[in-house]
PADREN-777523 format. One record per residue (C-alpha): residue in three letters; x, y, z. Coordinates in steps of 0.02 Angstrom, whole numbers, padded with zeros to 5 digits, always signed. Layout:
ALAXYZ ...
END
This chain:
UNK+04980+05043+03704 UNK+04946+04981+03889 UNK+05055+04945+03994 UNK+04998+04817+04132 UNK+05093+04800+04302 UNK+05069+04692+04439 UNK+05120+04743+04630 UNK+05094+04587+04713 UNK+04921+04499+04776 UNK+04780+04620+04700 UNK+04855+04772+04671 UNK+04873+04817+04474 UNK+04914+04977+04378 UNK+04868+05027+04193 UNK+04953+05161+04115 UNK+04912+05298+03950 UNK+05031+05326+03841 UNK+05034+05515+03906 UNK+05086+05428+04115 UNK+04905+05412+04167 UNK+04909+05300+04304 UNK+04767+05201+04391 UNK+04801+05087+04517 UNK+04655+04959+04570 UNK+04658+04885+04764 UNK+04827+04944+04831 UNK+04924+04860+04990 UNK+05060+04940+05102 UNK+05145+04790+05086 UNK+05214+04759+05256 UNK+05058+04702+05308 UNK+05036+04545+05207 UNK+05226+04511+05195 UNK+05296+04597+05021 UNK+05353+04767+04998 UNK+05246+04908+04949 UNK+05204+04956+04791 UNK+05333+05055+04693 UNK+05208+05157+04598 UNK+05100+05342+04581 UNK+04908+05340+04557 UNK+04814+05465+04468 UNK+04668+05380+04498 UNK+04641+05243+04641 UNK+04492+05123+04620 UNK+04458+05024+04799 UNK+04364+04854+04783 UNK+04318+04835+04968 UNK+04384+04945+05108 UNK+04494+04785+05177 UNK+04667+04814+05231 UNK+04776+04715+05104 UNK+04655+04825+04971 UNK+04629+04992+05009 UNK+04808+05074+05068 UNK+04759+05226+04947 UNK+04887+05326+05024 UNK+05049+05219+04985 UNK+05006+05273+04802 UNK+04929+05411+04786 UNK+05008+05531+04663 UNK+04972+05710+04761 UNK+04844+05702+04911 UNK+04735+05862+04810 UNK+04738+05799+04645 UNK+04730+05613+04642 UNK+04545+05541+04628 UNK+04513+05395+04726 UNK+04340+05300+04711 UNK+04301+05174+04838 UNK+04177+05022+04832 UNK+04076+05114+04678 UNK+03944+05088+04591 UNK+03884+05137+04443 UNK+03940+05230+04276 UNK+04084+05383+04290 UNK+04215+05472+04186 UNK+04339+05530+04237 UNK+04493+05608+04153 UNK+04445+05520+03995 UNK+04416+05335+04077 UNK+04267+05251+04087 UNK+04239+05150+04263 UNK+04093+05041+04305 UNK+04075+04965+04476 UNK+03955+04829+04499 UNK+03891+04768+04653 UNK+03947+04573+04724 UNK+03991+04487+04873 UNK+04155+04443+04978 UNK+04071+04294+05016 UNK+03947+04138+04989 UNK+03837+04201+05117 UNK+03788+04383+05012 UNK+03926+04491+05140 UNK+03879+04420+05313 UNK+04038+04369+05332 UNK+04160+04483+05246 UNK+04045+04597+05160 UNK+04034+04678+04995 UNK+04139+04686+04841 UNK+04154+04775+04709 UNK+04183+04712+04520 UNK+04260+04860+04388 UNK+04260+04860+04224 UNK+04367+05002+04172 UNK+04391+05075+03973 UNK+04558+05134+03949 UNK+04671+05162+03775 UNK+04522+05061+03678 UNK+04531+04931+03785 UNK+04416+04850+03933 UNK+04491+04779+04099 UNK+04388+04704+04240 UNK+04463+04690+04399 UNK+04364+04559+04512 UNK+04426+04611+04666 UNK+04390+04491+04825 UNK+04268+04393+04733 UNK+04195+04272+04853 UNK+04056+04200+04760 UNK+04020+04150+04580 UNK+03909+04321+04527 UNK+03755+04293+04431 UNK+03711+04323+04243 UNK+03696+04498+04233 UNK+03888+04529+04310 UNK+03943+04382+04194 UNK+03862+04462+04033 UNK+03938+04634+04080 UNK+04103+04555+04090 UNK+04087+04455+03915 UNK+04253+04466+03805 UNK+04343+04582+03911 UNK+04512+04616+03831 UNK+04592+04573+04009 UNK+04509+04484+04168 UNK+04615+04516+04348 UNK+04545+04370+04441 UNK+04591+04314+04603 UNK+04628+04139+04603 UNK+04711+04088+04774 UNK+04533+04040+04871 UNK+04513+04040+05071 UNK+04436+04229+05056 UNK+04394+04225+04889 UNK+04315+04115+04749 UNK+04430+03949+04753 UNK+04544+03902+04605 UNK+04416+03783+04487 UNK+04254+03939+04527 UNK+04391+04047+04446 UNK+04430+03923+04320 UNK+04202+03911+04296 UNK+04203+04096+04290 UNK+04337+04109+04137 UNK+04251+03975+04041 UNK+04089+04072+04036 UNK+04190+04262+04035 UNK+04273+04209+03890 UNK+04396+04373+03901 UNK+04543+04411+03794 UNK+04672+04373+03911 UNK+04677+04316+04106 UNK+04775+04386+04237 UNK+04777+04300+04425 UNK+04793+04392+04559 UNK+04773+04367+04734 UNK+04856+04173+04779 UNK+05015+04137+04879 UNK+05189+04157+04813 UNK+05374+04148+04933 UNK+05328+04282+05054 UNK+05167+04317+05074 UNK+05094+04288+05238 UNK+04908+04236+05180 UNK+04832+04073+05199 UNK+04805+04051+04992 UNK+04837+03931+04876 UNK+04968+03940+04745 UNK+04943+03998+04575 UNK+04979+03834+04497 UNK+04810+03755+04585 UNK+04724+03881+04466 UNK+04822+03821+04316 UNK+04790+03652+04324 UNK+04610+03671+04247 UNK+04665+03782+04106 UNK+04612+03744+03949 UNK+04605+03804+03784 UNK+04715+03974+03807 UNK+04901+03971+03807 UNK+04999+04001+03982 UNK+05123+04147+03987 UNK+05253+04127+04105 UNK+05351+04316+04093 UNK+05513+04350+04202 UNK+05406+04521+04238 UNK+05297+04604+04330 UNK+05228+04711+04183 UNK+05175+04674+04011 UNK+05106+04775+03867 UNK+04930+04708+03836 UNK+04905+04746+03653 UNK+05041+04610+03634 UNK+04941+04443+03697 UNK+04793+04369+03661 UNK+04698+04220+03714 UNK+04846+04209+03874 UNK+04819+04186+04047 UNK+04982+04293+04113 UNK+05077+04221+04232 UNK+05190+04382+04305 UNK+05341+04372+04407 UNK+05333+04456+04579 UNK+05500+04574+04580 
END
């Protein structure tokens, strides 16, 4: 089983059934309005070294032992869990104005999670076919610094994953200029919406969802 939780604006954690922990694109909270995440990393994967993404330390399980990759790319495993990082843009304008991002794809418990990180443009076939059927898609849906709500929407339709989680758009609190979740919504079709009073789920338990999580 895999549990999936969600911290608030990008930052997600996946954990083995033995307490492996990765957490992808942590914030210290304070600095975009929420508290910080309540959680230990074994591993720490880094989209983009922005500061509402890459507050490694707030996590980090031990400062020694805890493996932290940052804007990678490539093929790597480590501790049993496969992570590819492929190479895409903050931006429309390939990183002039906010620079690079990275994309993960990360094999876990028999399953496949992409994390799209600050996504700013829609990527081209050869991310799109890498991310085909993943069993869960992190998107950020709340635009202004990333893709807006109906590119998300685009980049769903031809992902086709399992299940969809947003991340990444405005809720009570947060002090980011980004739309609301609900302007991402609007242009679902053809998978069920799954509003939980949560911030965690077990993923082996949906399919075909877009999971809405409570911020708590």
């Amino acid at each position: 089983m895999l549990p999936v939780t969600w911290y608030g604006h990008a930052c997600i954690s996946l954990r083995r059934d033995d307490g492996y922990t990765i957490v992808i694109d942590p914030h210290d909270g304070y600095s975009i309005g929420i508290k910080r995440p309540e959680v230990k990393a074994d591993l720490v994967l880094v989209t983009h070294d922005h500061f509402d993404h890459n507050a490694v330390d707030v996590v980090a399980r031990d400062k020694v032992k805890t493996r932290i990759l940052k804007s990678f790319r490539g093929e790597v495993v480590i501790d049993d869990v496969k992570i590819t990082g492929l190479p895409t843009y903050h931006d429309k304008q390939r990183g002039r104005r906010r620079g690079e991002n990275t994309v993960y794809i990360v094999e876990v418990s028999n399953k496949r999670i992409a994390h799209l990180g600050d996504l700013g443009e829609k990527p081209g076939w050869d991310i799109i076919s890498r991310l085909k059927g993943v069993d869960l898609l992190a998107i950020p849906v709340g635009g202004t610094f990333t893709i807006e709500p109906e590119e998300a929407w685009s980049i769903v339709e031809e992902v086709r994953p399992v299940n969809i989680l947003p991340i990444h758009y405005w809720f009570t609190g947060v002090s980011l200029p980004l739309k609301p979740i609900d302007e991402f919504l609007k242009h679902v079709k053809g998978y069920s919406i799954v509003r939980l009073d949560s911030n965690s789920f077990t993923l082996e338990n949906y399919s075909n969802s877009i999971i809405q999580l409570k911020y708590v």
